[in-house]
BALOBA-1460 file (C-alpha; in Angstrom, 3 decimals):
// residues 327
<rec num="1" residu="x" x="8.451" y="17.179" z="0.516"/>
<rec num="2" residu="x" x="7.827" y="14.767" z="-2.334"/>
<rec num="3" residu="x" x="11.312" y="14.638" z="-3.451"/>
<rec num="4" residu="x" x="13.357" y="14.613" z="-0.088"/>
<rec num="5" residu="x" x="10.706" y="11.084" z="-0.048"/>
<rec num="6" residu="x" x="11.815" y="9.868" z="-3.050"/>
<rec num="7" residu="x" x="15.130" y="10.497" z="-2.382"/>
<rec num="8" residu="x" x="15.322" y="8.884" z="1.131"/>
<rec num="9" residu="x" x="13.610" y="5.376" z="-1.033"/>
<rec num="10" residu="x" x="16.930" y="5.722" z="-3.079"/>
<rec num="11" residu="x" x="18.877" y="5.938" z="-0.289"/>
<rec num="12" residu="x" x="17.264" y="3.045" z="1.607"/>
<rec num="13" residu="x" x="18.143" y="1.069" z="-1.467"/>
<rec num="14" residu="x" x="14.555" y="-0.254" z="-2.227"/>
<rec num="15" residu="x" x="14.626" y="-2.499" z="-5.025"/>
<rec num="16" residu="x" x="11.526" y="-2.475" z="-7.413"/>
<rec num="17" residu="x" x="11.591" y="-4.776" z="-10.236"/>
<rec num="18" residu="x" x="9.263" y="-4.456" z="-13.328"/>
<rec num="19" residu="x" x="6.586" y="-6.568" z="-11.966"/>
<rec num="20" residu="x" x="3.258" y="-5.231" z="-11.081"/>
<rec num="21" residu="x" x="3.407" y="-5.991" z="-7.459"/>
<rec num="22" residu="x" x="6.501" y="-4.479" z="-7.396"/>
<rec num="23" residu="x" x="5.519" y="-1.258" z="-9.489"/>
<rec num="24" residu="x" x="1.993" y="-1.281" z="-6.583"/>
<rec num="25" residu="x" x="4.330" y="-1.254" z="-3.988"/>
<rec num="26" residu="x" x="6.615" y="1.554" z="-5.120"/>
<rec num="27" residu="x" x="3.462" y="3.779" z="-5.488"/>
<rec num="28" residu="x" x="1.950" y="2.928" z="-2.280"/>
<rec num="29" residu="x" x="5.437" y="3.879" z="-0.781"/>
<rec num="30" residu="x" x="5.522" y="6.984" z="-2.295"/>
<rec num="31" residu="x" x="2.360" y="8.112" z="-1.640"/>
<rec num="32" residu="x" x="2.231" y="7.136" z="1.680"/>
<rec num="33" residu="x" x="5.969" y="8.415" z="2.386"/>
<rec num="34" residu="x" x="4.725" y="11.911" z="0.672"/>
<rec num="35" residu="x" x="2.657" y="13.154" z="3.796"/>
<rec num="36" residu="x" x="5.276" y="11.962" z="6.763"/>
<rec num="37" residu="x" x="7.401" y="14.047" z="8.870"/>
<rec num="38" residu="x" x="10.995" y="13.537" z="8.055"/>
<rec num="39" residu="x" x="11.691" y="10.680" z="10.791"/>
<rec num="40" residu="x" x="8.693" y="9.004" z="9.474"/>
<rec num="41" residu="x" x="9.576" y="8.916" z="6.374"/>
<rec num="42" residu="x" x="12.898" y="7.609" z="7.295"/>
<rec num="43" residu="x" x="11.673" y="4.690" z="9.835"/>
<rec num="44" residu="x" x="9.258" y="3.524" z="7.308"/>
<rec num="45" residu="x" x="11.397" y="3.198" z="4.070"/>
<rec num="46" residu="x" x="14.176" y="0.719" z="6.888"/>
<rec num="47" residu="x" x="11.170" y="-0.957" z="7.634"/>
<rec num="48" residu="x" x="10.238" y="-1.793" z="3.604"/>
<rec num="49" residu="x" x="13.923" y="-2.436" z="2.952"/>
<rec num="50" residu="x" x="14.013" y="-4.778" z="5.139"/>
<rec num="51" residu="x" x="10.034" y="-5.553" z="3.556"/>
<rec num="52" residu="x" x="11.890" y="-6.059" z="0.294"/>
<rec num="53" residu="x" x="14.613" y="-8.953" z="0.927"/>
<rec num="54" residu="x" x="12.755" y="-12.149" z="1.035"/>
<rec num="55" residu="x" x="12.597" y="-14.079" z="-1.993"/>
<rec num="56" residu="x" x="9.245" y="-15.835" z="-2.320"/>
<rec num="57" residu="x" x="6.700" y="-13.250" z="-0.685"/>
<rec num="58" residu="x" x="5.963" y="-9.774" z="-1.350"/>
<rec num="59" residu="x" x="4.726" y="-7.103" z="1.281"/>
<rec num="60" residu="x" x="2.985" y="-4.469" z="0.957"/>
<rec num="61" residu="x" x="1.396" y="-1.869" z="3.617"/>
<rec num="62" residu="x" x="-1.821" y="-1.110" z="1.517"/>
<rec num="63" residu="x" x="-3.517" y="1.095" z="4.351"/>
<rec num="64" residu="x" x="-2.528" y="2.574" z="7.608"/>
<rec num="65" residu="x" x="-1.802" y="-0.392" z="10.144"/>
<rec num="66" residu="x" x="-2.433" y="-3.336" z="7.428"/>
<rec num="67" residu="x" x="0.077" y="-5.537" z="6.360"/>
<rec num="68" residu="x" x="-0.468" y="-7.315" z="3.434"/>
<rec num="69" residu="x" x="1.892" y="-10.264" z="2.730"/>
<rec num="70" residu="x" x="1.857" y="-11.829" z="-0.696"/>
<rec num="71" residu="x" x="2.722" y="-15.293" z="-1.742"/>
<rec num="72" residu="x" x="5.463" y="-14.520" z="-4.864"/>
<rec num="73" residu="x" x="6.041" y="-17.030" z="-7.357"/>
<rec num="74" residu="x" x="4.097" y="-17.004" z="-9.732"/>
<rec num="75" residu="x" x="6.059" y="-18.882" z="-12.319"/>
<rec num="76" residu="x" x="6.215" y="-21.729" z="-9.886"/>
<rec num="77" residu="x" x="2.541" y="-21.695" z="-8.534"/>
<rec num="78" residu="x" x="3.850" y="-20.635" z="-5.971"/>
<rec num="79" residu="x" x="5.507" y="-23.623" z="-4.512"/>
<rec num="80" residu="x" x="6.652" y="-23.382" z="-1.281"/>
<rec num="81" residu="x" x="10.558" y="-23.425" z="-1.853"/>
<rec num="82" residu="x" x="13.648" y="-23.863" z="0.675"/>
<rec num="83" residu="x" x="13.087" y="-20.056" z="1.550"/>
<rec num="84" residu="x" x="9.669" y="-19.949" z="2.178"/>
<rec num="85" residu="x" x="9.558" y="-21.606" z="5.148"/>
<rec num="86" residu="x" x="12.377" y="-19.532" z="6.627"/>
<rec num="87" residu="x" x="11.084" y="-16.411" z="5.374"/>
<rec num="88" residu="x" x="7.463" y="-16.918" z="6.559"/>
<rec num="89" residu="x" x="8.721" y="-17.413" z="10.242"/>
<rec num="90" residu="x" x="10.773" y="-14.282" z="9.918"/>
<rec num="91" residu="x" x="7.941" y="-12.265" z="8.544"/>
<rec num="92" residu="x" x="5.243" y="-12.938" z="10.986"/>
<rec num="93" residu="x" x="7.850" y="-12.755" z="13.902"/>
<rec num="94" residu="x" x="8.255" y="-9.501" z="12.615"/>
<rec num="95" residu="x" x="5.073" y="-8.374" z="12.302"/>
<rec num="96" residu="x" x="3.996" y="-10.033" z="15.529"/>
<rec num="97" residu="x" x="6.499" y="-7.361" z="16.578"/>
<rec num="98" residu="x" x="5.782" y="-4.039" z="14.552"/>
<rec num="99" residu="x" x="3.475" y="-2.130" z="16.702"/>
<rec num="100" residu="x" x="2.364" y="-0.140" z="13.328"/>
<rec num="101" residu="x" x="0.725" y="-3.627" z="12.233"/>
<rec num="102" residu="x" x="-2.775" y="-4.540" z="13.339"/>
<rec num="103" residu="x" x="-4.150" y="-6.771" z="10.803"/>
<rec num="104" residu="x" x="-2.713" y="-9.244" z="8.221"/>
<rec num="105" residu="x" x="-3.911" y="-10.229" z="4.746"/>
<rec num="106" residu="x" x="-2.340" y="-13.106" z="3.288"/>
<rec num="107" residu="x" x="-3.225" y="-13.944" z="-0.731"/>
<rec num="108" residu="x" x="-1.480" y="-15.856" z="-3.339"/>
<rec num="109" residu="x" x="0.454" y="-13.790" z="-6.658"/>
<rec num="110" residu="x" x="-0.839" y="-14.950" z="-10.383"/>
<rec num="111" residu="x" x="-3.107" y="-17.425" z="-11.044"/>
<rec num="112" residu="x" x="-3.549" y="-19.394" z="-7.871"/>
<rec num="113" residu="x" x="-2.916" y="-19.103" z="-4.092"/>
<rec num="114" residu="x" x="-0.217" y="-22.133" z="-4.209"/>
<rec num="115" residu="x" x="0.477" y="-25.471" z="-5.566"/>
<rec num="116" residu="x" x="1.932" y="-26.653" z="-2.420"/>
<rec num="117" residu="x" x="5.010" y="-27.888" z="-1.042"/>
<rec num="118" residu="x" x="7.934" y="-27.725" z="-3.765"/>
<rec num="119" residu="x" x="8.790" y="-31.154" z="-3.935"/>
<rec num="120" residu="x" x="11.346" y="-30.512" z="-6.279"/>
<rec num="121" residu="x" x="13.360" y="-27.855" z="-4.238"/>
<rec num="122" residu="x" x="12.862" y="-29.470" z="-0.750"/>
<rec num="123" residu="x" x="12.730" y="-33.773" z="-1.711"/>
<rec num="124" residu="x" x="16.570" y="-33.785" z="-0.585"/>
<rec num="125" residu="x" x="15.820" y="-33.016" z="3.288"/>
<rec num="126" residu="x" x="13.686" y="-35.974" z="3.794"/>
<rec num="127" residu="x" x="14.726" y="-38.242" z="0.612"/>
<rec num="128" residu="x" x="18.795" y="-37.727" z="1.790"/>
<rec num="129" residu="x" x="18.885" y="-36.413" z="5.795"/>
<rec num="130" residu="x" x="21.991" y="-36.891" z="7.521"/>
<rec num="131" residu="x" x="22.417" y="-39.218" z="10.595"/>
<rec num="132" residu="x" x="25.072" y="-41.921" z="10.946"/>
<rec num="133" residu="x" x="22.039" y="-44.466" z="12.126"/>
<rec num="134" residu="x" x="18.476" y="-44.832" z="12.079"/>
<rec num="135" residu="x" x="18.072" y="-43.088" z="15.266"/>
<rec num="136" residu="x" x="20.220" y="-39.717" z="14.175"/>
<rec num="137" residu="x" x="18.550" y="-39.529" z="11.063"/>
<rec num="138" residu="x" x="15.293" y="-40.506" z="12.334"/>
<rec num="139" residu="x" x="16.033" y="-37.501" z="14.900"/>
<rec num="140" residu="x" x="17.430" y="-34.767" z="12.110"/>
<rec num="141" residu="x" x="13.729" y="-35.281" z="10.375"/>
<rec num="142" residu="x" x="12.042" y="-34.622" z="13.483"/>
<rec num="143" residu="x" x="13.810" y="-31.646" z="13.832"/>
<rec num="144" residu="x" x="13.264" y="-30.751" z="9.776"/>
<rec num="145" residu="x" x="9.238" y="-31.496" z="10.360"/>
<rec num="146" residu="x" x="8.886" y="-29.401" z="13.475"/>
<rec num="147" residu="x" x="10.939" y="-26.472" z="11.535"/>
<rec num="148" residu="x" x="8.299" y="-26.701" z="9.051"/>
<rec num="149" residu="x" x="5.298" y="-27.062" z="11.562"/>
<rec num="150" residu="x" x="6.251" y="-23.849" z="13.019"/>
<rec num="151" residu="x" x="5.887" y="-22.483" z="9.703"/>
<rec num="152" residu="x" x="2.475" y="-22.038" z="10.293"/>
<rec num="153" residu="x" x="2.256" y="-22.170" z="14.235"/>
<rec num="154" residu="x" x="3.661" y="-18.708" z="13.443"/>
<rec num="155" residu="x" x="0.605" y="-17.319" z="12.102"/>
<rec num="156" residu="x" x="-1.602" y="-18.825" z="14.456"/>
<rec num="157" residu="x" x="0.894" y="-17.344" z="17.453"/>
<rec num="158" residu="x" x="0.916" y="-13.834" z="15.750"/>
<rec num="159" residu="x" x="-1.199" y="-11.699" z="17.835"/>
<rec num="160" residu="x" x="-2.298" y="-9.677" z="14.950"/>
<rec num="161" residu="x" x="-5.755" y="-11.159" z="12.829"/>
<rec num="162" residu="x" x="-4.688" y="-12.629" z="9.901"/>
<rec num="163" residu="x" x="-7.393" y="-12.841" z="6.999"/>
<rec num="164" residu="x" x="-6.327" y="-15.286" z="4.068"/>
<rec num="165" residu="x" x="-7.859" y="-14.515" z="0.698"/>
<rec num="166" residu="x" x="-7.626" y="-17.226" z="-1.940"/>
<rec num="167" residu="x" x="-8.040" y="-17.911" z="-5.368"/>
<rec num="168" residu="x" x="-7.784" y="-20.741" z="-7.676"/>
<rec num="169" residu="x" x="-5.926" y="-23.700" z="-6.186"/>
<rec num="170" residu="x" x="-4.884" y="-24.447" z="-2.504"/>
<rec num="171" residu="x" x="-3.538" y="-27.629" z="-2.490"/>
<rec num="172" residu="x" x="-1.086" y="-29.638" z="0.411"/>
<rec num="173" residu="x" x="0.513" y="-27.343" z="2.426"/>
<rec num="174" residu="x" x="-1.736" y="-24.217" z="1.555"/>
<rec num="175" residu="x" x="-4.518" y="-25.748" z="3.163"/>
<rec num="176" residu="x" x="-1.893" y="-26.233" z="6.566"/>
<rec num="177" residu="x" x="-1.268" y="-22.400" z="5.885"/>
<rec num="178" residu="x" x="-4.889" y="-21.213" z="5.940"/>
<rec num="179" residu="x" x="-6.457" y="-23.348" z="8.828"/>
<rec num="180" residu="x" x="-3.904" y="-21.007" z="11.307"/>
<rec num="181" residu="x" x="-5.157" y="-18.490" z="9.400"/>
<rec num="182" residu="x" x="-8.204" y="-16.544" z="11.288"/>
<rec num="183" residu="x" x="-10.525" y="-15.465" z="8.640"/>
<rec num="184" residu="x" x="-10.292" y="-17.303" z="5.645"/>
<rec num="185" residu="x" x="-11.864" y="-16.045" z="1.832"/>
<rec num="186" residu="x" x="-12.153" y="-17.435" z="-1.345"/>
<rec num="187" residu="x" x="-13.284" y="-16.637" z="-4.889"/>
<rec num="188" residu="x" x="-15.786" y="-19.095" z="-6.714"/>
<rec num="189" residu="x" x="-12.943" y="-20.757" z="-8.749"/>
<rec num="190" residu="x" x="-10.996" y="-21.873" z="-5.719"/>
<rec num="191" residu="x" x="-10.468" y="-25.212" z="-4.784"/>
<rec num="192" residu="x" x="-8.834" y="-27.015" z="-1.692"/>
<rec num="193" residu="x" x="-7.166" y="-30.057" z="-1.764"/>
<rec num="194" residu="x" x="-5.588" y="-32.361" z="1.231"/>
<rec num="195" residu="x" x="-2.912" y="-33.897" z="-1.446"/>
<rec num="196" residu="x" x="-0.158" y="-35.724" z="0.474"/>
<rec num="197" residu="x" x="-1.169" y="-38.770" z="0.772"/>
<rec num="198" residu="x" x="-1.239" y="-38.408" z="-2.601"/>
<rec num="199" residu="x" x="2.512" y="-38.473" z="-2.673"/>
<rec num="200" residu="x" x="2.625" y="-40.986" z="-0.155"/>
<rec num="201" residu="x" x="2.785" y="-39.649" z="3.210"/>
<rec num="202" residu="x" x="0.266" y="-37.883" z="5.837"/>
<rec num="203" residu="x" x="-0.041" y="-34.299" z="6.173"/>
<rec num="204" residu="x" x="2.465" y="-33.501" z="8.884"/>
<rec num="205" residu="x" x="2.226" y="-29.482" z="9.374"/>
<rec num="206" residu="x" x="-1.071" y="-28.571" z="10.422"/>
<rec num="207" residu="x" x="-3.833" y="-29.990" z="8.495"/>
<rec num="208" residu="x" x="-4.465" y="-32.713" z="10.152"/>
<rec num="209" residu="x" x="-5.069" y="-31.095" z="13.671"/>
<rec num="210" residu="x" x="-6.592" y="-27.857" z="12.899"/>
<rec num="211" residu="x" x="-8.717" y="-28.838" z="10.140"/>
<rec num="212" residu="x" x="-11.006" y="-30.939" z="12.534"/>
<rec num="213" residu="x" x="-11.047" y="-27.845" z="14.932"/>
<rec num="214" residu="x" x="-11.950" y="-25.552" z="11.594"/>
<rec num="215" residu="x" x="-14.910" y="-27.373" z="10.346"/>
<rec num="216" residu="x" x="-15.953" y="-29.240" z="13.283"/>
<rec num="217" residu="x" x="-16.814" y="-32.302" z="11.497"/>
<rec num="218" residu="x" x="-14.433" y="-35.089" z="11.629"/>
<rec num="219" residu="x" x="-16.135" y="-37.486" z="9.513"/>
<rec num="220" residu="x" x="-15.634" y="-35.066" z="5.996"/>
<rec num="221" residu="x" x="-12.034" y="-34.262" z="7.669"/>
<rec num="222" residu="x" x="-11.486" y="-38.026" z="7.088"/>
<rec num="223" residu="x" x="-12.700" y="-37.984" z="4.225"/>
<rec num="224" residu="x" x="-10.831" y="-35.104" z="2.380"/>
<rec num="225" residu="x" x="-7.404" y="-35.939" z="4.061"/>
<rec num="226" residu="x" x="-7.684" y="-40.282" z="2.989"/>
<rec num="227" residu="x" x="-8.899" y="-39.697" z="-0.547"/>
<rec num="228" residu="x" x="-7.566" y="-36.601" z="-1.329"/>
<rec num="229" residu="x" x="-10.428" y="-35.404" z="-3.534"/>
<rec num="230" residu="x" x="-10.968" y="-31.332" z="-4.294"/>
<rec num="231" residu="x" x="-13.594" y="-29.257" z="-2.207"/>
<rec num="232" residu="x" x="-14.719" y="-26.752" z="-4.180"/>
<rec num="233" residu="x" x="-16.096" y="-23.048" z="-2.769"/>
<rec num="234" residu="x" x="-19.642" y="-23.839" z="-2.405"/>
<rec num="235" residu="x" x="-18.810" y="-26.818" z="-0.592"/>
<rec num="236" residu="x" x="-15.564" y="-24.892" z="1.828"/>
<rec num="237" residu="x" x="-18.257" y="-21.862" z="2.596"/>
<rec num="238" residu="x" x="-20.957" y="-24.672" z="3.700"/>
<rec num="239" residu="x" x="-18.825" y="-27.082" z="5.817"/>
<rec num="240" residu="x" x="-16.954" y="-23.343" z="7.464"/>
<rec num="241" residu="x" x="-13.716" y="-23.762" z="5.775"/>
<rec num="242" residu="x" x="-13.904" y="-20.365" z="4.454"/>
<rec num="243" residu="x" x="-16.507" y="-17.456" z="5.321"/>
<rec num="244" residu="x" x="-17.319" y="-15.753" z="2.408"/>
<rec num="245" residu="x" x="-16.985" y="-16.521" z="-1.105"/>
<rec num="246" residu="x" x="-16.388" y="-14.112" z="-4.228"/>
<rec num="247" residu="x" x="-16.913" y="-13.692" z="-7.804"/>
<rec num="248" residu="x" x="-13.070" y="-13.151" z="-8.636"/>
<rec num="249" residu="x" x="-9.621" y="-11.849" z="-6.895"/>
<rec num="250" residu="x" x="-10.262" y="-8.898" z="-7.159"/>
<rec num="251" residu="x" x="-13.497" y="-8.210" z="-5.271"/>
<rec num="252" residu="x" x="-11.830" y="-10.924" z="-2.900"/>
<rec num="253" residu="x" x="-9.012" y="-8.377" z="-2.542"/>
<rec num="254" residu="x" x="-11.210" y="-5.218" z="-2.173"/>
<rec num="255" residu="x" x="-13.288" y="-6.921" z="0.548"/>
<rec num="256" residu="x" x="-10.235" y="-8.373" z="2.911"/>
<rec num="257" residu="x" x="-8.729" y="-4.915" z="2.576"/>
<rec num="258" residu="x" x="-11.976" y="-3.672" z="3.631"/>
<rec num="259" residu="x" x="-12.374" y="-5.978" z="6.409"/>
<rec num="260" residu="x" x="-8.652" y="-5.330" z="7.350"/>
<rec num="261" residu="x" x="-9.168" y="-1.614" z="7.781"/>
<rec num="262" residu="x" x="-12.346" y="-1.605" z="9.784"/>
<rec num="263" residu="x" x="-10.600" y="-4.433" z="12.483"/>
<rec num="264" residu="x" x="-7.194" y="-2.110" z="12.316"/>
<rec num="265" residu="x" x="-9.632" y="0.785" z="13.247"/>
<rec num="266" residu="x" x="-10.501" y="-0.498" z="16.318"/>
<rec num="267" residu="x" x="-8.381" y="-1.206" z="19.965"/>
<rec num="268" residu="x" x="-5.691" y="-2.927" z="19.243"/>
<rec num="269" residu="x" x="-6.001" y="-3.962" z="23.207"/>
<rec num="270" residu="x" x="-8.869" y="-5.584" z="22.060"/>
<rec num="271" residu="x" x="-8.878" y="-6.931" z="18.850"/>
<rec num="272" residu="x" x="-5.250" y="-8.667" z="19.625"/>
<rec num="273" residu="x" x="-7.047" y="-9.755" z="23.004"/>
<rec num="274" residu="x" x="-10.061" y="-11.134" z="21.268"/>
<rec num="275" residu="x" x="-7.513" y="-13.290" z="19.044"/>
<rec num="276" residu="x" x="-4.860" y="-14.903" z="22.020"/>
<rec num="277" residu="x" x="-8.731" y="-15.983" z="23.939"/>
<rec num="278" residu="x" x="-9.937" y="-17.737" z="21.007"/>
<rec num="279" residu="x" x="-6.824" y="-19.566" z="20.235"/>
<rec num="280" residu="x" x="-6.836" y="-20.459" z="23.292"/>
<rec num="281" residu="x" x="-10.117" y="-21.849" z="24.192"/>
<rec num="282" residu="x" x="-10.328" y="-23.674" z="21.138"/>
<rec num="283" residu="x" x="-7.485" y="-26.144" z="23.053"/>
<rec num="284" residu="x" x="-9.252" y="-25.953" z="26.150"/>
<rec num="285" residu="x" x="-12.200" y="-26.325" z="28.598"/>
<rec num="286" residu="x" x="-14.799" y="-24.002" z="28.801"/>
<rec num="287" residu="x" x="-13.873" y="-23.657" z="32.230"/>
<rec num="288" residu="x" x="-10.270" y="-22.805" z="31.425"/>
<rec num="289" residu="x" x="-10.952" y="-20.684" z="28.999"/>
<rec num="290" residu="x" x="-13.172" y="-18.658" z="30.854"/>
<rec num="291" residu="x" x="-10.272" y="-18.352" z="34.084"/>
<rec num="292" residu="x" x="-7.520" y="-17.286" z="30.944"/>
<rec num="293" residu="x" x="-9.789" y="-14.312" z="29.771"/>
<rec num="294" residu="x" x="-10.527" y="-13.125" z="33.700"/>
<rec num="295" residu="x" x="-6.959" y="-13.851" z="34.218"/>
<rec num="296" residu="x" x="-6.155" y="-11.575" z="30.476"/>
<rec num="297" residu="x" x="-8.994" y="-8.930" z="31.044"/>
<rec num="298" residu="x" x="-7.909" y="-8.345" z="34.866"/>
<rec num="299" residu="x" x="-4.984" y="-5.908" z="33.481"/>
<rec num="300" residu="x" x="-5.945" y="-5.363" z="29.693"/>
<rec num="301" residu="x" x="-9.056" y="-3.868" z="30.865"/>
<rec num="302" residu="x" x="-6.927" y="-1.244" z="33.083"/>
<rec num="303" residu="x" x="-7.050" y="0.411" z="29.527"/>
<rec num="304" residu="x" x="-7.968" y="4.463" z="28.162"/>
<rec num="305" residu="x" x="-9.052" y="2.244" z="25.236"/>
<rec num="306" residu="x" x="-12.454" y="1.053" z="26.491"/>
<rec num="307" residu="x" x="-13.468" y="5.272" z="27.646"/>
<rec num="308" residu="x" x="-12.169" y="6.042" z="24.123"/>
<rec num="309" residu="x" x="-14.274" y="3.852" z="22.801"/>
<rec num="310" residu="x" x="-17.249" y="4.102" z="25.528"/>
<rec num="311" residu="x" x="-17.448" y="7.732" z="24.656"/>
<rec num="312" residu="x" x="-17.119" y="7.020" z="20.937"/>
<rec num="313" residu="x" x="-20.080" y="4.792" z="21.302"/>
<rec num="314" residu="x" x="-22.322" y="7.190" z="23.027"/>
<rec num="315" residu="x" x="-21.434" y="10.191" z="20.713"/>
<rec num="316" residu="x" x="-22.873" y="8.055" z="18.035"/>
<rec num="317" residu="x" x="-19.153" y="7.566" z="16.779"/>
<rec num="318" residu="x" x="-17.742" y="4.617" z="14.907"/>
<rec num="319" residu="x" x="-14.134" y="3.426" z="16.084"/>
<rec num="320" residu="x" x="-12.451" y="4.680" z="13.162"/>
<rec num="321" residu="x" x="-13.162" y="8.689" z="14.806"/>
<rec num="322" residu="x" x="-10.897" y="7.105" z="17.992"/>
<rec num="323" residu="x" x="-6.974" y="7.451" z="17.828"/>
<rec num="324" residu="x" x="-5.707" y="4.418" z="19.790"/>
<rec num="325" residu="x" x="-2.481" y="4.314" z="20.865"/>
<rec num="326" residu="x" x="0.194" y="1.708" z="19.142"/>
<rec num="327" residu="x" x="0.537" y="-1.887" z="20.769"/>
């Protein structure tokens, strides 16, 4: 029971500091491990071990089939460090992966979503790169840019929805983080900001090609990424960078949980096939797009998930009464 779960935690070696997000997910670990059958219990305190090595983002699984990955330091605004983008690549490839995943929610710890790039901790790959000529070096920061590009390609690639919640400041590379993000929330104190040219050089992971494809207007695009001014929430919910705005975090947090849960409740067929077919036909031709989702829907249709849900629907049923089967 309760203490053969505790127990197997101790065994998996899952290391809980002092901090609250730590202490949250120790509880939800418990109490979710509490209920399992024993080989449950065991495959999902591996999977939080493993949860529990990176270095600058928490995770958490708040409800069933939600995975809720945290941004996690704090006392650096959270910068994003050497290990970041390693870790993030790891993380979504894994949960790309983990069939007991549905839906993401991505949010920043303390008192804002992140600060950016960590100039400090990453100036030496571009200041110093090693080549013996312009053309070796020249081709070693290629190869550093593209490793941080697919930083965020990642997300976008994941199958699963990912909803990004954010509060306070979002500045350089946050903002390439949440445009291949698929939902995107804020509170009313955010703020986004298209900072690098700032620092003197153009936004080179993201920003500057989804951005136009996020808020459809390229003229503001232009204008945020060559002055580098804020956008404040008003502003971000009226020009579509985000959806929905809130009064603080934590009604922010409550509703992407929320929103999480009732997308994780429903076919996983569906909902992941819903996500590949947008990505997809936001790059192409109506036309294309169109001969992709016959060409998808020809053998994801050949599904028990749409009688599941056909019958659901006619019994007056929502889709969280329907046990679909892991994808």
């Amino acid at each position: 029971g309760q203490d053969f779960a505790l127990t197997v935690v101790q065994l998996c070696s899952l290391k809980v500091s002092r901090s609250s997000g730590s202490v949250k997910l120790l509880l939800n670990t418990f109490l979710c491990l509490k209920s399992l059958p024993v080989s449950a219990v065991v495959f999902r305190c591996c999977a939080l071990r493993a949860m529990s090595t990176y270095s600058s983002l928490l995770l958490s699984r708040p409800t069933d089939c939600v995975t809720h990955v945290e941004l996690n330091r704090p006392e650096k605004r959270n910068a994003m460090n050497r290990a970041f983008w390693s870790e993030m690549v790891s993380c979504f490839s894994e949960i790309a992966e983990d069939p007991d995943c549905r839906v993401v929610v991505v949010s920043g710890a303390g008192k804002l979503f992140t600060a950016g790039i960590d100039l400090m901790d990453m100036a030496s790959d571009v200041l110093q790169p090693e080549g013996d000529d312009t053309a070796r070096i020249s081709w070693n920061i290629r190869k550093i840019i593209s490793k941080y590009q697919d930083t965020f390609t990642v997300i976008e690639k994941c199958p699963k929805p990912v909803i990004v919640a954010v509060h306070g400041a979002c500045v350089g590379g946050g903002v390439d983080l949440i445009t291949a993000c698929d939902i995107r929330l804020c509170t009313q104190d955010a703020w986004f900001q298209v900072k690098e040219v700032d620092i003197g050089l153009a936004a080179d992971v993201g920003t500057l090609q989804r951005l136009p494809k996020v808020i459809g207007s390229r003229s503001l695009v232009n204008e945020l990424a060559l002055t580098a001014r804020k956008m404040y929430a008003d502003e971000a919910r009226s020009c579509g960078l985000v959806s929905r705005v809130f009064v603080d975090k934590e009604a922010m947090m409550a509703a992407a949980l929320e929103m999480a849960a009732e997308i994780a409740a429903r076919s996983p067929v569906a909902v992941q096939g819903t996500k590949v077919n947008l990505v997809y036909s936001r790059d192409h031709s109506v036309q294309e797009g169109l001969d992709y989702m016959a060409a998808w829907n020809m053998s994801m249709l050949q599904t028990q998930d749409v009688m599941k849900s056909a019958q659901a629907s006619m019994e007056k049923k929502g889709p969280q009464s329907i046990t679909f089967s892991k994808l």
